[in-house]
N, C-alpha and C positions, 0 to 999 in steps of 0.2 A: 809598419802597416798603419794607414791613417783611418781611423774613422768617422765617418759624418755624422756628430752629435742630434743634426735635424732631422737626420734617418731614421736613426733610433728615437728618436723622441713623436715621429711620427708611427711608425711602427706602432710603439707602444701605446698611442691613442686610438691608434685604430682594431688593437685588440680589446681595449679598455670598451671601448664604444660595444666591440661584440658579444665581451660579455654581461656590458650591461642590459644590450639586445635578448641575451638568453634570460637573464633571469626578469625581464619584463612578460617575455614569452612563458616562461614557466608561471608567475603570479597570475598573467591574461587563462589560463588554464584551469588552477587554481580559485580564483572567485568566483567563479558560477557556480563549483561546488561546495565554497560555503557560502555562500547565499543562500544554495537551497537545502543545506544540512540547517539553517539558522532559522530557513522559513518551516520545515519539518520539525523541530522542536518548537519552537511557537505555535504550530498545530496542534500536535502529542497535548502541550498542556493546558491547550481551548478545549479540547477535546475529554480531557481527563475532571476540569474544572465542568463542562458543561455534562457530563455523564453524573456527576453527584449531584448539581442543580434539580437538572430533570428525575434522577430516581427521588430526591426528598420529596421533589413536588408531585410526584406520583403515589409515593408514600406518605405524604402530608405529615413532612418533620422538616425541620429547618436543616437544611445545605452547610457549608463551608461560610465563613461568614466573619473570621476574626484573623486570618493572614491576609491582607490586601485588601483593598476595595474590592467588596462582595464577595471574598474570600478566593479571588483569582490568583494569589499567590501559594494556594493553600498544596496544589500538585508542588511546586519548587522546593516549599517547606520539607515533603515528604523527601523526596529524591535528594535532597541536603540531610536531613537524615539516615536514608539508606546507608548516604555514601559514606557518611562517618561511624556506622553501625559495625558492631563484630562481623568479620566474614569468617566462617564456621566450616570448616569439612570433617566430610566425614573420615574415621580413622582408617577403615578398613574398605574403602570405596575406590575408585578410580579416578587418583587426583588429575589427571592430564585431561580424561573426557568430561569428568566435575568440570573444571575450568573452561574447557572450549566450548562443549555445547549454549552457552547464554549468548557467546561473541559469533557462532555462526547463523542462529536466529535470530539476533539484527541486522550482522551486516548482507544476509540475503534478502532481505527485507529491504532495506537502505538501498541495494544498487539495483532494485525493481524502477524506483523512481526516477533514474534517468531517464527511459522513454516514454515521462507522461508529458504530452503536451500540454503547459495551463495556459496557453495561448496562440496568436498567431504566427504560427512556425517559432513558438517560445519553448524551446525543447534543450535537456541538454545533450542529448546522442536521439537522432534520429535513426534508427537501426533500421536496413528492411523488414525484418525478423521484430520486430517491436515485440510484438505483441505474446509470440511463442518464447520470445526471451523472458519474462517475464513470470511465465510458466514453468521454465525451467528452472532459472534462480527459486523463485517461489518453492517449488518442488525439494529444495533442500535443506529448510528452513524445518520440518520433521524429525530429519538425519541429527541436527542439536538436540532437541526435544529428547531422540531415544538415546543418542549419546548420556545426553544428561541424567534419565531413570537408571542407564545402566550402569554409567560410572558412582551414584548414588547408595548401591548394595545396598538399595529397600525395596523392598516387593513392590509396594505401594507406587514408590515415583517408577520402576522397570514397567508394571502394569500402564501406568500414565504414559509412559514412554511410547509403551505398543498399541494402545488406542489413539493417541495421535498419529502413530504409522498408517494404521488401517483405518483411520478416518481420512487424511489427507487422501491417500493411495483410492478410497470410495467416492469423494466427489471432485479430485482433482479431475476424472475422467469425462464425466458430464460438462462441467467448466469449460473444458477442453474442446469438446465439441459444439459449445457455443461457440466458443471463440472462433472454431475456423468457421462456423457457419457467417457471421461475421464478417470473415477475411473474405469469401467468397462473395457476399455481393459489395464487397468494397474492392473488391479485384488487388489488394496489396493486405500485406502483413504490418507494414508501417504503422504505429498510432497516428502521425501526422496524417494521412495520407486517408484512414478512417475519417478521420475529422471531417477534413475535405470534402469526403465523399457527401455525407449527410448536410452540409453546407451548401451544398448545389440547390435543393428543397427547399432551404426552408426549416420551418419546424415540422414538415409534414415529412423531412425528406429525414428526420430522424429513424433509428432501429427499432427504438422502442414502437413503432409503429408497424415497421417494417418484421419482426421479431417477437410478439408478443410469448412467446411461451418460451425463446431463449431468454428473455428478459427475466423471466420469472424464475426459471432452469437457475441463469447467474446467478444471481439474487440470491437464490436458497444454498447454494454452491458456496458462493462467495462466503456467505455467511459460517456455511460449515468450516471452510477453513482456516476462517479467522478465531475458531472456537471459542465462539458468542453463545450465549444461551439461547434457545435449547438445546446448542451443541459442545456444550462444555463438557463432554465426556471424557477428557483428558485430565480434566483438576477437578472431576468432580467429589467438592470438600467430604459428602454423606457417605461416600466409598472407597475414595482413596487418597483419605485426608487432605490433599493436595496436589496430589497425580507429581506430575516430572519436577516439581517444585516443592517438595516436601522437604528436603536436607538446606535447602537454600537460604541464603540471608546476605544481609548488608547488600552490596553493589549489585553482584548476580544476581540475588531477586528480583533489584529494580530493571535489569539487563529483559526478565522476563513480561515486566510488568509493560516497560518500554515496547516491548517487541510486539506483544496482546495489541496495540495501539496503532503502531506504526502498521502492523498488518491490515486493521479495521479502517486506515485513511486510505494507503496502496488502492484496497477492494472498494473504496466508494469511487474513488477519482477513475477506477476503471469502468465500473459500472457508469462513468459522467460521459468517459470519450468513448466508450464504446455504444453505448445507447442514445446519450441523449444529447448527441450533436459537440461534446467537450465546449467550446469557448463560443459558439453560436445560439444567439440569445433571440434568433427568428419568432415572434408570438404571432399568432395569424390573426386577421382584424387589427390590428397595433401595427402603425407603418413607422416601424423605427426602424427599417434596415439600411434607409438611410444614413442615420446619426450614426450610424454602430459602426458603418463602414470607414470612418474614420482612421481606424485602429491600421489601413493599408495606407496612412499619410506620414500619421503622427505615432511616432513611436513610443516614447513614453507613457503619452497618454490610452494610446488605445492598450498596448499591454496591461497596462493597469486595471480597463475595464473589462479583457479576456481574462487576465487573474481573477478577478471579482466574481465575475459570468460563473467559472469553471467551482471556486470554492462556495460558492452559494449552492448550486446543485447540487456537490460534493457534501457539505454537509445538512443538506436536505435526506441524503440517505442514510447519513451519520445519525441526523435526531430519529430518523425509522428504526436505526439499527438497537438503540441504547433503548426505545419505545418499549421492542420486540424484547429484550432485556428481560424487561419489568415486569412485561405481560403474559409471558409463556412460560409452562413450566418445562422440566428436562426431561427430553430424552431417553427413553431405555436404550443401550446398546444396542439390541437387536434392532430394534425401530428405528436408528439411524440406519444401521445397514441397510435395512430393507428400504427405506425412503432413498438413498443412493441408488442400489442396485437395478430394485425392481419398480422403480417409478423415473427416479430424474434420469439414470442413463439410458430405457428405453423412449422416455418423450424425448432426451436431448438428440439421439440417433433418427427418431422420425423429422424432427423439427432440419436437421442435417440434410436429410433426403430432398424433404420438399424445396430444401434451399438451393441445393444441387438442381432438381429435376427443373426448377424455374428459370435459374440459371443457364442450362441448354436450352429450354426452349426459348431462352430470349437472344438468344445467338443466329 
């Protein structure tokens, strides 16, 4: 039997060639999401550096100020220490739920961010479902939380565990109903497709206009389930020493610390596309809608400036958030209930109706 050496020799480049095809296809996959894992931790620790900044200057004491210039390296320092820290468990606790509940409060957290658009059509999974995806991932980032009090066998972090349940479970509900109030006069579930809608207008054609008491509704929502103060009743230190974080150390803490943050970016960048137009930088009297329009020629360049647009907003309600921080005091348990129950989820049910009832009649 004779074989043609330039058979095989072709063959063989032409399978070489396909899997070189596969694994450009799998890296082409690959870097968008870490790009945006890369651009999300450079956030976390703008965020964590500007959160001490503004509480010293609220409390008129000097900031971070000796890792880095202006002490911007001083969150890295920390999380370089976590990571090299004792990790500590408890003896007689639940090593399997100890362990997992920190890794499933980030990474619910982490794949919330694939449907936010920080530009135009700059998305990395445009879902129809955007926005209730979001909701639901979000939704089980608790499920860690009480993993983590329970597998801990301390009253303390089990108590933290289950006020985190019945807080998430009190304004996830109102949240909820903004949101679809929302989806209803934007006629889709898509973030992209939100966006859009408000883009038509203008800056007049923004939610926050169109929405005032769902804006307010989110906002206090949002807030609660990031558990910010006044809604820190899950680690609140006066009671239960440190709620679902009490047994914790080294990496897992920072796992918790991380997650506090990543939650507080998710909820402004929502509150950015769902209110206030995301990457639409429309000011009324200011004829720049020209200039802006760019960004449908030039791609680099206009991405750049819808990234800009969207993190400007976004942390316009980051510096409200850390404000509100400083400003308020906490919570009684009851009084969170009650402020859910009996205030935001019957305004966010009215706010729903009328949104509806306008909706038929504009049909």
């Amino acid at each position: 039997m004779i074989i043609d050496t330039t058979k095989v020799q072709d063959i063989n480049s032409f399978f070489g060639l396909e899997s070189l095809k596969e694994v450009y296809g799998i890296l082409w996959v690959l870097v968008p999401i870490l790009i945006l894992l890369l651009g999300i931790a450079i956030s976390v620790l703008a965020i964590v550096w500007l959160e001490r900044e503004i509480s010293a200057g609220i409390q008129q004491r000097i900031g971070p100020e000796y890792a880095g210039p202006f002490g911007v390296l001083q969150a890295l320092a920390d999380g370089t220490k976590l990571l090299f820290k004792e990790n500590l468990i408890p003896s007689r606790g639940d090593i399997r739920l100890f362990s997992i509940g920190p890794s499933i409060s980030v990474i619910s957290i982490l794949l919330s961010y694939s449907v936010i658009p920080f530009g135009y059509h700059f998305v990395l999974s445009d879902f129809n479902i955007g926005v209730f995806l979001w909701i639901a991932i979000s939704s089980i980032a608790p499920i860690g939380l009480l993993m983590s009090g329970y597998g801990s066998n301390n009253k303390y972090s089990f108590l933290g565990g289950l006020r985190a349940a019945a807080q998430s479970i009190s304004y996830e509900i109102p949240l909820t109903l903004c949101v679809l109030s929302i989806s209803l006069l934007s006629n889709s579930l898509s973030t992209v497709d939100i966006v859009d809608a408000q883009s038509k207008y203008g800056f007049w054609g923004w939610n926050l206009w169109r929405q005032p008491m769902g804006f307010i509704v989110f906002l206090i929502s949002s807030l609660a389930e990031c558990e910010r103060l006044p809604f820190d009743l899950p680690e609140a230190e006066e009671e239960l020493v440190a709620g679902y974080q009490t047994e914790y150390s080294g990496i897992k803490f920072g796992l918790f610390y991380v997650a506090s943050y990543l939650n507080l970016l998710i909820s402004s960048l929502f509150v950015t596309v769902l209110y206030l137009g995301g990457s639409n930088i429309s000011i009324p009297y200011i004829f720049v809608s020209e200039f802006f329009e760019i960004h449908k020629t030039y791609g680099v360049f206009g991405t750049t400036i819808d990234l800009f647009i969207t993190l400007a907003k976004t942390y316009f309600f980051l510096f409200l958030s850390i404000i509100t921080r400083w400003a308020l005091p906490r919570l009684r348990m009851d009084q969170l209930l009650n402020l859910g129950w009996k205030f935001l989820l019957p305004i966010s049910l009215g706010n729903l109706l009328l949104t509806t009832s306008s909706q038929l009649f504009s049909l």
